[in-house]
C-alpha positions, 0 to 999 in steps of 0.5 A: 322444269321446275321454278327456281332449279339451278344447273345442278337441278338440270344435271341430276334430272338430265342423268337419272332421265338418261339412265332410265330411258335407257334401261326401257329402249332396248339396246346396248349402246353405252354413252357413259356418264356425259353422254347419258347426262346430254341425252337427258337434258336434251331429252328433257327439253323436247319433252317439255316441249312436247308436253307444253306444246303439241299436248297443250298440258300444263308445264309439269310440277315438280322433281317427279313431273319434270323426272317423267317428263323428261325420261320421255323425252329422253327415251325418244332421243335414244329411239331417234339415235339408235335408228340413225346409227342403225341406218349408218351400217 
């Protein structure tokens, strides 16, 4: 993330990465506002430590970087998601 962003920063990346990860992995599943907002931040933290560690890059610069990095993120925790709950039926 970038330097100096507060809570209200990591909100806003977390939801508008949730909602865009969620319009390119297909599927219906609604998680509403929370749960979309949950899926991007957490969804931006594996991100970030994809790209920081196993890609060796440099920690993304700001808003658009730390957005991509996390739609990424996020978009491999909906695909983990979906995959778990398709094996529950």
């Amino acid at each position: 993330m970038p330097e100096g962003m507060n809570i209200i920063g990591w909100i806003v990346i977390g939801l508008l990465a949730g909602a865009i990860a969620g319009w390119f992995v297909p599927g219906r599943e609604r998680f509403g506002c929370l749960g979309t907002m949950l899926i991007g931040i957490v969804g931006g933290l594996i991100g970030g430590w994809i790209w920081t560690g196993p890609l060796g890059q440099q920690e993304p610069g700001g808003f658009l970087g730390a957005l991509l990095v996390a739609v990424l993120g996020s978009a491999i925790v909906l695909l983990v998601i979906r995959q778990l709950r398709g094996n529950r039926s």
